[in-house]
Structures are given as structure tokens and as C-alpha cells.
mmCIF file as Biopython writes it, N, C-alpha, C and O atoms, coordinates in Angstrom:
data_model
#
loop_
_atom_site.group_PDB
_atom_site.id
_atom_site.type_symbol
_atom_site.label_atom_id
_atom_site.label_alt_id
_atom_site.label_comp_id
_atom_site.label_asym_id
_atom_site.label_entity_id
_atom_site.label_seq_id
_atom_site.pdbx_PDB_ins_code
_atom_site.Cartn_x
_atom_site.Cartn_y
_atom_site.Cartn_z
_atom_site.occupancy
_atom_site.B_iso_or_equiv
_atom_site.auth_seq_id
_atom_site.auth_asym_id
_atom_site.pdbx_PDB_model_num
ATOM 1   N N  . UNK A ? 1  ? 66.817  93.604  81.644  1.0 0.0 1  A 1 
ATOM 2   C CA . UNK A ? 1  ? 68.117  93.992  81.143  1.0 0.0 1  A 1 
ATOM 3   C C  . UNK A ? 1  ? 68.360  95.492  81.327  1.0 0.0 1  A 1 
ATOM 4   O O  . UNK A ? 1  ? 69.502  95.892  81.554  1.0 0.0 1  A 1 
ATOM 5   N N  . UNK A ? 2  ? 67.535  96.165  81.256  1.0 0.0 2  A 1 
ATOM 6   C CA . UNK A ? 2  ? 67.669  97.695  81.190  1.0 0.0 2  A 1 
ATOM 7   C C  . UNK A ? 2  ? 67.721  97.841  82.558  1.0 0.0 2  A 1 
ATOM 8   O O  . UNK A ? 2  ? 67.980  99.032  82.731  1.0 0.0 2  A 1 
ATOM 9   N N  . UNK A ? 3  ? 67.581  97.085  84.048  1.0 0.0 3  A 1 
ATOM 10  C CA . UNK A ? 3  ? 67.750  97.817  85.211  1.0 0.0 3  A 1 
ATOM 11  C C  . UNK A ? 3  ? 68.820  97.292  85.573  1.0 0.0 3  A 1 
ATOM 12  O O  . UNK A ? 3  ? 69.260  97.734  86.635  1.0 0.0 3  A 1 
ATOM 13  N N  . UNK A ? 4  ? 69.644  96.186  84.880  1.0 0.0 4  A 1 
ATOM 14  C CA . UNK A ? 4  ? 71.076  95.684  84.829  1.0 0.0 4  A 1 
ATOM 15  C C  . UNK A ? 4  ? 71.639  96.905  84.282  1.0 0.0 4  A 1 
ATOM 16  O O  . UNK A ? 4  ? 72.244  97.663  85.040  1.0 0.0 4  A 1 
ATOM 17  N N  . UNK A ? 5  ? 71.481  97.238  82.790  1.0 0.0 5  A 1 
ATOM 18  C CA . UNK A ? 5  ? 72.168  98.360  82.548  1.0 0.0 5  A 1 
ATOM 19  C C  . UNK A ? 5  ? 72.310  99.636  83.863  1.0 0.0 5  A 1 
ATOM 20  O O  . UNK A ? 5  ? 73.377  99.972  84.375  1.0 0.0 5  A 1 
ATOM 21  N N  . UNK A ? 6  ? 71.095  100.136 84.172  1.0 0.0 6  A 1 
ATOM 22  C CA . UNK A ? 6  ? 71.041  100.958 84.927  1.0 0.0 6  A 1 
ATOM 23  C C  . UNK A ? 6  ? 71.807  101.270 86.208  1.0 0.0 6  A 1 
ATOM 24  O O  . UNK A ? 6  ? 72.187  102.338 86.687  1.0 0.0 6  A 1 
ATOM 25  N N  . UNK A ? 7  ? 71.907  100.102 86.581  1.0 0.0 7  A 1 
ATOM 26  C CA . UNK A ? 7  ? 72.626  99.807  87.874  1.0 0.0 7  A 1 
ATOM 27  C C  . UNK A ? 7  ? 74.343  99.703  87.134  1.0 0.0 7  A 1 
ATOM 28  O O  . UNK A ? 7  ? 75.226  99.975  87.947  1.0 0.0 7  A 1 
ATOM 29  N N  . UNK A ? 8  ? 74.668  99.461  86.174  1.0 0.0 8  A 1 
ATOM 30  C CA . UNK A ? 8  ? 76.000  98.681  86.158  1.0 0.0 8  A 1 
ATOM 31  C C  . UNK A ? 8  ? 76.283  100.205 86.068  1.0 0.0 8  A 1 
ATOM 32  O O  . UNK A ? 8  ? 77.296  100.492 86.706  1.0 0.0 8  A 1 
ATOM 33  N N  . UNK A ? 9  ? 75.793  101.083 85.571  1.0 0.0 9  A 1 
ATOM 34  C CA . UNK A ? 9  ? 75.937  102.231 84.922  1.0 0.0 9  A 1 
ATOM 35  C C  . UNK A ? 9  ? 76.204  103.205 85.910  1.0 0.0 9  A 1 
ATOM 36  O O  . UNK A ? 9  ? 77.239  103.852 85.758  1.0 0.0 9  A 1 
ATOM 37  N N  . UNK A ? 10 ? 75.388  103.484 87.037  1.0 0.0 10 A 1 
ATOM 38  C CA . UNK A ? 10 ? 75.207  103.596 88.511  1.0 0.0 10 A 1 
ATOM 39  C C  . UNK A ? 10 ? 76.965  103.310 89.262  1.0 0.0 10 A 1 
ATOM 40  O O  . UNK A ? 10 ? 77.840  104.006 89.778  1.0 0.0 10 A 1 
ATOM 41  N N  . UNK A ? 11 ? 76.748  101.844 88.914  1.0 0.0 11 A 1 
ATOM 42  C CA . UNK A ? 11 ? 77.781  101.546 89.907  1.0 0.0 11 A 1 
ATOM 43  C C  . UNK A ? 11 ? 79.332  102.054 89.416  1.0 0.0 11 A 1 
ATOM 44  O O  . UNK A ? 11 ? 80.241  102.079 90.246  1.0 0.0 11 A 1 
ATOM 45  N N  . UNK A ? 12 ? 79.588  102.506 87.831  1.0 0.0 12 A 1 
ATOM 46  C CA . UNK A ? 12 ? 81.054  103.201 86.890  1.0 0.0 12 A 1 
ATOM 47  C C  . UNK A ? 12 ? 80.834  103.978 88.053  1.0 0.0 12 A 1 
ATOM 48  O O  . UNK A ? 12 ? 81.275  103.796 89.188  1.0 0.0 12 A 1 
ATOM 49  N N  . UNK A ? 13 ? 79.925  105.068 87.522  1.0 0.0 13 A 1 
ATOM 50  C CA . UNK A ? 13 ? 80.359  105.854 87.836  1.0 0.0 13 A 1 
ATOM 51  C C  . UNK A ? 13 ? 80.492  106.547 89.656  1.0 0.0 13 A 1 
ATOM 52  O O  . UNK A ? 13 ? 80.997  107.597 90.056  1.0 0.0 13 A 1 
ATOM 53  N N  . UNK A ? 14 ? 79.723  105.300 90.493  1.0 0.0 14 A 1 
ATOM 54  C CA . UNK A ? 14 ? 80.304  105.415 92.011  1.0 0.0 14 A 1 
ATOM 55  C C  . UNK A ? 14 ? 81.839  105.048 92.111  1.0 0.0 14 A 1 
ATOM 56  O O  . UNK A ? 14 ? 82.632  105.645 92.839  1.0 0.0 14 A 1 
ATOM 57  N N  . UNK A ? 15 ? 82.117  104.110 91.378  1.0 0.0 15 A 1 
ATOM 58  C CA . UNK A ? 15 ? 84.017  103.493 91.216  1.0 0.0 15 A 1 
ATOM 59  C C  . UNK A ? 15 ? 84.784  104.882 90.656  1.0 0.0 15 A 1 
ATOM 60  O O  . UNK A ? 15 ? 85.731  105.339 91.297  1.0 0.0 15 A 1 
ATOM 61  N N  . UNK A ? 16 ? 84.355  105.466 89.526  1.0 0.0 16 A 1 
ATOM 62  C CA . UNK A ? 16 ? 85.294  106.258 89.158  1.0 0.0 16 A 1 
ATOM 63  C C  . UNK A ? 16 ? 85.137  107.795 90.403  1.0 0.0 16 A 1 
ATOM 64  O O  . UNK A ? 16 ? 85.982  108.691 90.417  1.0 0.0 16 A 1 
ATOM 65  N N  . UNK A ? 17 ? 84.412  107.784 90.946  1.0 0.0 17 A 1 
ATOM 66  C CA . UNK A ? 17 ? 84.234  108.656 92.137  1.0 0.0 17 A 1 
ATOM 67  C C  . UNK A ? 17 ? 85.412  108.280 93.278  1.0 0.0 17 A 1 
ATOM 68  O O  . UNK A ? 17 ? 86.156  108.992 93.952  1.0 0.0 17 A 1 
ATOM 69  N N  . UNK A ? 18 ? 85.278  107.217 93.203  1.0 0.0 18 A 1 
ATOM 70  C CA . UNK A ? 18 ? 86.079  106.677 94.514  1.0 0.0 18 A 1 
ATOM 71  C C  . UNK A ? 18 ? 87.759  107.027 93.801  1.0 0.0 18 A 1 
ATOM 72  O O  . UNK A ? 18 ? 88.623  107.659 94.410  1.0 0.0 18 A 1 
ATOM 73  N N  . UNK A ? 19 ? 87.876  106.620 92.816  1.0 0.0 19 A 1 
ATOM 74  C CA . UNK A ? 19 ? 88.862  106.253 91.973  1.0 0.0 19 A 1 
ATOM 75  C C  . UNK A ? 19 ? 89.738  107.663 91.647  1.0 0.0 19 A 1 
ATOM 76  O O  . UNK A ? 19 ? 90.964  107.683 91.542  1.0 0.0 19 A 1 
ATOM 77  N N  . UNK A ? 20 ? 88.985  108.661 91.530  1.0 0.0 20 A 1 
ATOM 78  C CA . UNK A ? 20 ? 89.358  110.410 91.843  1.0 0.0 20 A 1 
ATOM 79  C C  . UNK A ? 20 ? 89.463  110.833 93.441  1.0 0.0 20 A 1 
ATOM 80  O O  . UNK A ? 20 ? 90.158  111.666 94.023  1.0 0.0 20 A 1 
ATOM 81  N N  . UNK A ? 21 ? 88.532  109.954 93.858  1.0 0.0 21 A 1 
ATOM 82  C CA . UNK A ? 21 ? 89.274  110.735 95.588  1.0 0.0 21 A 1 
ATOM 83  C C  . UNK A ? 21 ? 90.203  109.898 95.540  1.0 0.0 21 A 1 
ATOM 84  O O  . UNK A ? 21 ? 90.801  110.354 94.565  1.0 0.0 21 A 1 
ATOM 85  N N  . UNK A ? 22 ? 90.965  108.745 95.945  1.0 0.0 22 A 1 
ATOM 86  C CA . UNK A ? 22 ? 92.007  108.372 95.660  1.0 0.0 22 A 1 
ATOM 87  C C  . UNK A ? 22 ? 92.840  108.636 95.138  1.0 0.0 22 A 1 
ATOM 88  O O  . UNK A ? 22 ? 93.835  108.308 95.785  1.0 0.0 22 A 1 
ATOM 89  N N  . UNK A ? 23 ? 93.196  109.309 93.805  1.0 0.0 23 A 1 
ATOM 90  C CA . UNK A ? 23 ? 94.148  109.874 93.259  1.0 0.0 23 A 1 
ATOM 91  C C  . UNK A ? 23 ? 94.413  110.788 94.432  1.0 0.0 23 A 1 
ATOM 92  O O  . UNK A ? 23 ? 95.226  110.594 95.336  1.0 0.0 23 A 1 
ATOM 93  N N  . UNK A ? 24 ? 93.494  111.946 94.255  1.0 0.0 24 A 1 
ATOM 94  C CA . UNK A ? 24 ? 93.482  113.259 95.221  1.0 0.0 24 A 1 
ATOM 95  C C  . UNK A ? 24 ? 94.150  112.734 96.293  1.0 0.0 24 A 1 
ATOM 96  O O  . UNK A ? 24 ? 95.364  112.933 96.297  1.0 0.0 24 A 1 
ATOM 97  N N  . UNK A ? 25 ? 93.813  112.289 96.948  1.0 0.0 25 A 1 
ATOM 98  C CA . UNK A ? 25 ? 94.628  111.777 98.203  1.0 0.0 25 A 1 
ATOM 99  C C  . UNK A ? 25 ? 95.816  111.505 98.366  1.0 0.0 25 A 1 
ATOM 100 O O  . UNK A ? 25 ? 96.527  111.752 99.339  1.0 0.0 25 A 1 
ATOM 101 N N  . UNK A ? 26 ? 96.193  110.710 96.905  1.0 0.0 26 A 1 
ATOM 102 C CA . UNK A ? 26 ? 97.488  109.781 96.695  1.0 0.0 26 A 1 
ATOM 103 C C  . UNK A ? 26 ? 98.468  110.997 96.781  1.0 0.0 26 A 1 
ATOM 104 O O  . UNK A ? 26 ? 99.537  110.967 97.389  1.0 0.0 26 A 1 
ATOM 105 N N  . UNK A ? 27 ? 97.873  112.281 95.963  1.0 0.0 27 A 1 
ATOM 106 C CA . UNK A ? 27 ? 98.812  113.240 95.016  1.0 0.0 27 A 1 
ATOM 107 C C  . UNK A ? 27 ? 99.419  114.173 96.631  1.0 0.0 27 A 1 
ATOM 108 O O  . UNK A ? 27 ? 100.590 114.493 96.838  1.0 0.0 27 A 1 
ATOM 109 N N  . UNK A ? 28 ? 98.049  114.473 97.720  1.0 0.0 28 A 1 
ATOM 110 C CA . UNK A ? 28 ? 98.172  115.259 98.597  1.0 0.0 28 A 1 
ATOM 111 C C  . UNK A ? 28 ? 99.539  114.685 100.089 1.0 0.0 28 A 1 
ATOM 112 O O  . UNK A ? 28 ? 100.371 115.253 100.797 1.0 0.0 28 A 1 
ATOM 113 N N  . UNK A ? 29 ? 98.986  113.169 99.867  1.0 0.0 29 A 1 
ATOM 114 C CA . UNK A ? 29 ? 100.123 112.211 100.706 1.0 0.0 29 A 1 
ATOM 115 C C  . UNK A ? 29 ? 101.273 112.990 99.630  1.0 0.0 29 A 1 
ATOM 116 O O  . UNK A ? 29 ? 101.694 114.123 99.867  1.0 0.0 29 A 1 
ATOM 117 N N  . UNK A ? 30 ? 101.570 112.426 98.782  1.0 0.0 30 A 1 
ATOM 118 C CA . UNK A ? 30 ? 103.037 112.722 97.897  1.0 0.0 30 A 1 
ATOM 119 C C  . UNK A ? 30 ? 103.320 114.097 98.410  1.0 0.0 30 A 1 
ATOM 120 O O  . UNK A ? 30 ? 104.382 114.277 99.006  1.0 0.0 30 A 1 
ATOM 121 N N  . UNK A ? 31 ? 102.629 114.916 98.272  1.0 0.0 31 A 1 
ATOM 122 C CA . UNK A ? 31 ? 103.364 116.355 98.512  1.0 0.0 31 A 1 
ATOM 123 C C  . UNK A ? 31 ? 103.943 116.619 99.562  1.0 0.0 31 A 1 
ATOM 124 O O  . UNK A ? 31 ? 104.995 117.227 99.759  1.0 0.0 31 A 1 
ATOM 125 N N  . UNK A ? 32 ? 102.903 115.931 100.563 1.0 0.0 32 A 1 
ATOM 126 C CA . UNK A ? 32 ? 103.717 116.277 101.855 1.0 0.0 32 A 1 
ATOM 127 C C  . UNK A ? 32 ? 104.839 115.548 102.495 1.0 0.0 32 A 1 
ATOM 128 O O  . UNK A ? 32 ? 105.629 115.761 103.416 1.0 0.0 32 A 1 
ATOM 129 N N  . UNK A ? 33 ? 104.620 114.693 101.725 1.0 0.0 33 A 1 
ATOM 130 C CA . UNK A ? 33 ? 105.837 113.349 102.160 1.0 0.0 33 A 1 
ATOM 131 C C  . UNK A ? 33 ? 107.387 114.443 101.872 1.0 0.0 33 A 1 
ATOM 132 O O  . UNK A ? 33 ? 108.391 114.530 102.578 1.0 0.0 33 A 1 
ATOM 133 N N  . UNK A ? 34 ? 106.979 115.303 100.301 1.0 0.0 34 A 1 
ATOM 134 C CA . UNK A ? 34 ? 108.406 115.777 100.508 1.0 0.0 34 A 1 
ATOM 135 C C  . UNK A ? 34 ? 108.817 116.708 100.499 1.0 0.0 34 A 1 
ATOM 136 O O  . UNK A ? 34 ? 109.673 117.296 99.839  1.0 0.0 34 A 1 
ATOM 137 N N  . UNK A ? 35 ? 108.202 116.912 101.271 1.0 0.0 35 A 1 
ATOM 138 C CA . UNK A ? 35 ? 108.421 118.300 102.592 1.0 0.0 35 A 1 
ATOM 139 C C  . UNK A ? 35 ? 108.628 117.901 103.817 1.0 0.0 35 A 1 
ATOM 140 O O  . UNK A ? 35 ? 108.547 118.651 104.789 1.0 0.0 35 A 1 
ATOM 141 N N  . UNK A ? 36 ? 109.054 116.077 103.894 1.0 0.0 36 A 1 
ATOM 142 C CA . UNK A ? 36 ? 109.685 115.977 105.327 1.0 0.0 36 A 1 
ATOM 143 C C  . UNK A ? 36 ? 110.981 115.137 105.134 1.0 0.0 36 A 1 
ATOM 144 O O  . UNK A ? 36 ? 111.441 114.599 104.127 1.0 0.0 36 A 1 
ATOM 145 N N  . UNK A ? 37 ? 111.556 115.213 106.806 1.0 0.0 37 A 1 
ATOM 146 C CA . UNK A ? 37 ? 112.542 114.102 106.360 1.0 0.0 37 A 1 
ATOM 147 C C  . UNK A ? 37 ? 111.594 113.002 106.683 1.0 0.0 37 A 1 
ATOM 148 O O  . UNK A ? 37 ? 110.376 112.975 106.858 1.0 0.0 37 A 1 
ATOM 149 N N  . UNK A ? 38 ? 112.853 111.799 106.715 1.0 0.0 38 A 1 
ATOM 150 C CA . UNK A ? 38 ? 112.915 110.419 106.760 1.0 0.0 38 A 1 
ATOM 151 C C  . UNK A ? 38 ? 111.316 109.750 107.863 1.0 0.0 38 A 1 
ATOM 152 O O  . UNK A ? 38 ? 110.179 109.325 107.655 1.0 0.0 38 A 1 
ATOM 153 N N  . UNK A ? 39 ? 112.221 110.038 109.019 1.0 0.0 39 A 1 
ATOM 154 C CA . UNK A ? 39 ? 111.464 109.638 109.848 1.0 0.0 39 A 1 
ATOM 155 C C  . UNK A ? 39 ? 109.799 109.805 110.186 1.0 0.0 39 A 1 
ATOM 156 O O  . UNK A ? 39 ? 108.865 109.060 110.481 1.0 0.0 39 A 1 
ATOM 157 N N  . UNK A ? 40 ? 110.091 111.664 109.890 1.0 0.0 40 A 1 
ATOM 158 C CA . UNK A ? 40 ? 108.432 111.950 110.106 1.0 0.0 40 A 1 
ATOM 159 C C  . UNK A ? 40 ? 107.553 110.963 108.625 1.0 0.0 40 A 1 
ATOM 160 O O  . UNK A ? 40 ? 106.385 110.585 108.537 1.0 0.0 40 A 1 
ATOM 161 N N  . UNK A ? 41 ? 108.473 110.847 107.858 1.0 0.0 41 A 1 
ATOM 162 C CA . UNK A ? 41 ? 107.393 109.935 106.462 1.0 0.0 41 A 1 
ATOM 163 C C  . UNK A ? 41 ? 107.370 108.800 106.753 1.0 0.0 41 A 1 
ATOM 164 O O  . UNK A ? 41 ? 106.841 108.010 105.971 1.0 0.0 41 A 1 
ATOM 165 N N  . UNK A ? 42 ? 108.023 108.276 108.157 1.0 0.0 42 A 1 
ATOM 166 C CA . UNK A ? 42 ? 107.554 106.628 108.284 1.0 0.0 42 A 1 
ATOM 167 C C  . UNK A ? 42 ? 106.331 107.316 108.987 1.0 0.0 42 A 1 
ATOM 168 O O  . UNK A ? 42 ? 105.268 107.278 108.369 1.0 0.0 42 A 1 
ATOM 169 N N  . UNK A ? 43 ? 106.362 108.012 110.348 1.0 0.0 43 A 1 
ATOM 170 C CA . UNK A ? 43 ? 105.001 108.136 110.451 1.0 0.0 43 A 1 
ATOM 171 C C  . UNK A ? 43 ? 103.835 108.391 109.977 1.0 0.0 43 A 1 
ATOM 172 O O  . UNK A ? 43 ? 102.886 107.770 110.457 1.0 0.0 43 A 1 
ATOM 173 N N  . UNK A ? 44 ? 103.563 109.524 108.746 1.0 0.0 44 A 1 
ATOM 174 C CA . UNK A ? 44 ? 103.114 109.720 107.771 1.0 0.0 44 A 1 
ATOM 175 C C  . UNK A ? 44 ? 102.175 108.323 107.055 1.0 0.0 44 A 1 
ATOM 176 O O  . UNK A ? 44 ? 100.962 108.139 106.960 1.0 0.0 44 A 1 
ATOM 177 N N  . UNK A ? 45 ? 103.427 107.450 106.606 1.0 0.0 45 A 1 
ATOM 178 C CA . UNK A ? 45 ? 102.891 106.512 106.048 1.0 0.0 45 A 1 
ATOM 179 C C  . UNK A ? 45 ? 102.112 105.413 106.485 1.0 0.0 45 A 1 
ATOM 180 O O  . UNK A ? 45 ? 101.203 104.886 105.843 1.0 0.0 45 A 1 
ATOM 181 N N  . UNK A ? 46 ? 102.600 105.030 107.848 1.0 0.0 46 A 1 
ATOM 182 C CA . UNK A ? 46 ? 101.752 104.300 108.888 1.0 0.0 46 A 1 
ATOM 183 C C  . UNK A ? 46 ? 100.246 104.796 108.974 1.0 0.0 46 A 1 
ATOM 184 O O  . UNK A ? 46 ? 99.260  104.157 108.610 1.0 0.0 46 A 1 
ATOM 185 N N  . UNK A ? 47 ? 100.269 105.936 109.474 1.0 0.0 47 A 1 
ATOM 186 C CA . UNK A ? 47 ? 99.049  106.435 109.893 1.0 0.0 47 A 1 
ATOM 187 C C  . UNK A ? 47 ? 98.203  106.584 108.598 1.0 0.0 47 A 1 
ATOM 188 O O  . UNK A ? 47 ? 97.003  106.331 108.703 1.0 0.0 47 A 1 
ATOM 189 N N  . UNK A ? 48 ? 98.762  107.020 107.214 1.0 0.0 48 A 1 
ATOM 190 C CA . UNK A ? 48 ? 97.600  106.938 106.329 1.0 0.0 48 A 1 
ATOM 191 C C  . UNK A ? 48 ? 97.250  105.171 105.621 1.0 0.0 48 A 1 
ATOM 192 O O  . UNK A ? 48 ? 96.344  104.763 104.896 1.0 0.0 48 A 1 
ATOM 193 N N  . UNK A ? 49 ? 98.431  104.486 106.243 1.0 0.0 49 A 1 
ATOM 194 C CA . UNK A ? 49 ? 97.904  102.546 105.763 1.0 0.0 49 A 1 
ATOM 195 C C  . UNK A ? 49 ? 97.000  102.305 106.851 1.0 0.0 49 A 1 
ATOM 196 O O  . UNK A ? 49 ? 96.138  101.449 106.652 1.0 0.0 49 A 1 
ATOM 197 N N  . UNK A ? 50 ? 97.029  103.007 108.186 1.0 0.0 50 A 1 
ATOM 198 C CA . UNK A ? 50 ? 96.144  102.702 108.870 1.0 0.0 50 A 1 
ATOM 199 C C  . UNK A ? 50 ? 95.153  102.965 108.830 1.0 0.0 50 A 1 
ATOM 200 O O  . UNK A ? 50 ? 94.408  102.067 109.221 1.0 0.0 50 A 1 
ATOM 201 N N  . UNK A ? 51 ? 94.514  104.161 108.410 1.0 0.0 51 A 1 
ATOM 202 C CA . UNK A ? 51 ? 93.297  104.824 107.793 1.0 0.0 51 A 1 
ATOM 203 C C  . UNK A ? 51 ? 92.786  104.135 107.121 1.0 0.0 51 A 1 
ATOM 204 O O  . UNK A ? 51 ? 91.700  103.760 107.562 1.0 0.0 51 A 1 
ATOM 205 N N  . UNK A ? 52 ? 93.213  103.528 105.652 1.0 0.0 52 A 1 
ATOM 206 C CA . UNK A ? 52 ? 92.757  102.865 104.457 1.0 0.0 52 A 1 
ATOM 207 C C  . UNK A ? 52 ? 92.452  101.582 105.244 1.0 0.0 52 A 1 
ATOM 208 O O  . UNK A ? 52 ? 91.328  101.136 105.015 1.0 0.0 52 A 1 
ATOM 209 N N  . UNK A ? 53 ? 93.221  100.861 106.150 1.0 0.0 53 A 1 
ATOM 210 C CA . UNK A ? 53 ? 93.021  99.967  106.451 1.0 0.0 53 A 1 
ATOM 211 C C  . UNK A ? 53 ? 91.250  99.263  106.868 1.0 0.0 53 A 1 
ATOM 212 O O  . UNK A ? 53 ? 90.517  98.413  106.363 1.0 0.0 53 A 1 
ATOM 213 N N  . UNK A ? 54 ? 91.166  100.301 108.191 1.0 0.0 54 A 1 
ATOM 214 C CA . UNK A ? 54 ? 90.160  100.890 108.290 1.0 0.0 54 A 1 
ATOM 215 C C  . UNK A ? 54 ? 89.026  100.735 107.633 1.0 0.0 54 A 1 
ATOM 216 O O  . UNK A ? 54 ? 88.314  99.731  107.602 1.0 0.0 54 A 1 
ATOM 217 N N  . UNK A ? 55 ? 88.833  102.026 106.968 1.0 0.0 55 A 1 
ATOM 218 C CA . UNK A ? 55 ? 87.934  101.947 105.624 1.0 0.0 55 A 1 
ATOM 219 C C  . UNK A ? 55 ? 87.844  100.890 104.851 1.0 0.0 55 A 1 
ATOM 220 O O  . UNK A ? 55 ? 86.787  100.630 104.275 1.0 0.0 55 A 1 
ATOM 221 N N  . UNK A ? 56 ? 88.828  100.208 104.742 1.0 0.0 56 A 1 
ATOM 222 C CA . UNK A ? 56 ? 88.499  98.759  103.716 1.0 0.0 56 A 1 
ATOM 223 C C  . UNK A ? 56 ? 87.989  97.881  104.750 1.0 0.0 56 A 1 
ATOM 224 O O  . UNK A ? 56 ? 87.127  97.159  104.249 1.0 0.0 56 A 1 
ATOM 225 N N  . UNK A ? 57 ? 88.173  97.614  106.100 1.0 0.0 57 A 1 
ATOM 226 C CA . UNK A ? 57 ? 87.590  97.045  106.718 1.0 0.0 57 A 1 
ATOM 227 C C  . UNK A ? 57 ? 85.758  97.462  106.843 1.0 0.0 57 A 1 
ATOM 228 O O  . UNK A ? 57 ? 84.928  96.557  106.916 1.0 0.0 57 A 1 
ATOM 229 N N  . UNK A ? 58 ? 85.470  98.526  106.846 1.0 0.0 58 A 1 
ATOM 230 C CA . UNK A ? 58 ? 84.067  99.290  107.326 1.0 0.0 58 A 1 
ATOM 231 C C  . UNK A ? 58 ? 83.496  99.310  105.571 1.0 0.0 58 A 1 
ATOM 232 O O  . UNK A ? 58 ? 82.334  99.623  105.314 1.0 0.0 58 A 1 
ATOM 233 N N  . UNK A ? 59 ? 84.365  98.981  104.618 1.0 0.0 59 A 1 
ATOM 234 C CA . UNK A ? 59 ? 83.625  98.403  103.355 1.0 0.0 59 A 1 
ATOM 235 C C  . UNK A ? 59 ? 83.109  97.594  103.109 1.0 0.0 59 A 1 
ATOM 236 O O  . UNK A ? 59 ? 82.004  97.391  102.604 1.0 0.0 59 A 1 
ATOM 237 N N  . UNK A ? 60 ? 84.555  96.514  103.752 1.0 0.0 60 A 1 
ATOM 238 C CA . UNK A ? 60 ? 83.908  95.198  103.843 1.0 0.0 60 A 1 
ATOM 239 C C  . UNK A ? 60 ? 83.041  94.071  104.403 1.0 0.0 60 A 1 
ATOM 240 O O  . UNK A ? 60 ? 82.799  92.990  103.866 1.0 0.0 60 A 1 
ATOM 241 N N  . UNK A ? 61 ? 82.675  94.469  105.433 1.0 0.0 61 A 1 
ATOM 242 C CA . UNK A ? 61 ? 81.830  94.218  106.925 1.0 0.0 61 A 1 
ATOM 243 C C  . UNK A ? 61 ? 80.485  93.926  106.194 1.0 0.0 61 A 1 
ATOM 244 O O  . UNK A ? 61 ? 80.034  92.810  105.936 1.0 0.0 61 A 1 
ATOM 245 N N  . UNK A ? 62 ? 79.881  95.240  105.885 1.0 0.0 62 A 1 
ATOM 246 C CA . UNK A ? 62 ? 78.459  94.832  105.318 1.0 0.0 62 A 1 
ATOM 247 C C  . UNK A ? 62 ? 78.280  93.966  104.209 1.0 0.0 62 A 1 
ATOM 248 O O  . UNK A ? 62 ? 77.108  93.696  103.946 1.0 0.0 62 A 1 
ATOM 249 N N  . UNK A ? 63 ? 79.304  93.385  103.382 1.0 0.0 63 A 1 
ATOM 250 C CA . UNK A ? 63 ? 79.660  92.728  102.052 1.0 0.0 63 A 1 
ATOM 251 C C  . UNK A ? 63 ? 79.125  91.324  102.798 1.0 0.0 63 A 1 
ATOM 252 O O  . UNK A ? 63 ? 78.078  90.718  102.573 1.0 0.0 63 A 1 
ATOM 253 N N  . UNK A ? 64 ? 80.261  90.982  103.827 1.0 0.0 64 A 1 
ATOM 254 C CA . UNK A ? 64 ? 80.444  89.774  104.251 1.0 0.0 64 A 1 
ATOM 255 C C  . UNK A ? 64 ? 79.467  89.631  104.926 1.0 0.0 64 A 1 
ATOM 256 O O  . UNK A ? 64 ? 79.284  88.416  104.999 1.0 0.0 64 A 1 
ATOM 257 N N  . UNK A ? 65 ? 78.256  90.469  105.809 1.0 0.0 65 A 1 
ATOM 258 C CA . UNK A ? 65 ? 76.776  89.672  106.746 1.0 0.0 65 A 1 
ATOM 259 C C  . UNK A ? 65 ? 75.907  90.108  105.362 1.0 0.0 65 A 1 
ATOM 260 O O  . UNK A ? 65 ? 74.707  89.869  105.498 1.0 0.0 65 A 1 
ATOM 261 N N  . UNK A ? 66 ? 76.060  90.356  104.813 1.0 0.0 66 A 1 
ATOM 262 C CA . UNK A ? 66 ? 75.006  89.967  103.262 1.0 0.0 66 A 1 
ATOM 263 C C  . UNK A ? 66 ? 74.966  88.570  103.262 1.0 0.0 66 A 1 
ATOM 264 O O  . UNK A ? 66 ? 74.102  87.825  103.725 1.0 0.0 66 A 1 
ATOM 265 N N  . UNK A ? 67 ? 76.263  88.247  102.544 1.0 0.0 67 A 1 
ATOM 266 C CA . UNK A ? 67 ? 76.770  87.044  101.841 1.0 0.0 67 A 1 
ATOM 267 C C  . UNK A ? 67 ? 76.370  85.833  103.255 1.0 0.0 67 A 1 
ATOM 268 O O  . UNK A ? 67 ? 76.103  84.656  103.011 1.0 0.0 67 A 1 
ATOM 269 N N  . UNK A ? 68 ? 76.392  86.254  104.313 1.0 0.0 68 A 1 
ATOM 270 C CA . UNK A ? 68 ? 76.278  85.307  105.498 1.0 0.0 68 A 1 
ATOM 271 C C  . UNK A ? 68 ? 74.822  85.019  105.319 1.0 0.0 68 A 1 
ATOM 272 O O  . UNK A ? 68 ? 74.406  83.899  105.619 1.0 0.0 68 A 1 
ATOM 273 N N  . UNK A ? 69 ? 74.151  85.775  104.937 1.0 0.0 69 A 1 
ATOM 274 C CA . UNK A ? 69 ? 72.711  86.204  105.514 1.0 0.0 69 A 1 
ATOM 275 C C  . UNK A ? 69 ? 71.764  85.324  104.748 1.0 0.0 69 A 1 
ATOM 276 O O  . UNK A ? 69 ? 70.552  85.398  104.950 1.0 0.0 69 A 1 
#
């Protein structure tokens, strides 16, 4: 039970890590979004869903040949 604790404990506080760069990110997208017009923030927005996209893909990869494995 105590290396359950240890780990669950471990794993808060890797989420709330992630969970602050995310904000950060969210807040730094917002700023610059309005400081443009229209158009340049469709590109803007594309390119940073494509990023995340990405990354949630290269998260999820090793999840799924675990679970295969």
C-alpha cells in the first residue's frame, strides 16, 4: 500500500506539472492571438492544434504497445 501511495503521489504531482505548462501556454497563445487580426489567428490556431495533436499522439503510442504487449 505505501508504494501505491508513493506512486499515486508521484504521479499528482507529474499531472499538476503538466497542468501549469498548459495554462502557461494557454495564457501565452491568448496574448498573442490579440495582437493579430483575423486571419493570421486562424493560422495561429491551426498550427498550435497541430502541435498538441502531435504530442497527444507521441503520449499515446507507448500507452497503447504496453497494453498490446
Amino acid at each position: 500500500m505505501a508504494e501505491y501511495n508513493q506512486y499515486r503521489n508521484q504521479q499528482r504531482t507529474v499531472c499538476k506539472g503538466i497542468t501549469t505548462e498548459g495554462r502557461e501556454d494557454r495564457q501565452q497563445t491568448l496574448t498573442r492571438l490579440k495582437q493579430q487580426p483575423w486571419p493570421a489567428k486562424k493560422i495561429i490556431l491551426s498550427e498550435d492544434v497541430a502541435v498538441s495533436v502531435i504530442d497527444f499522439r507521441a503520449l499515446k503510442m507507448p500507452a497503447q504497445k504496453a497494453r498490446q504487449a
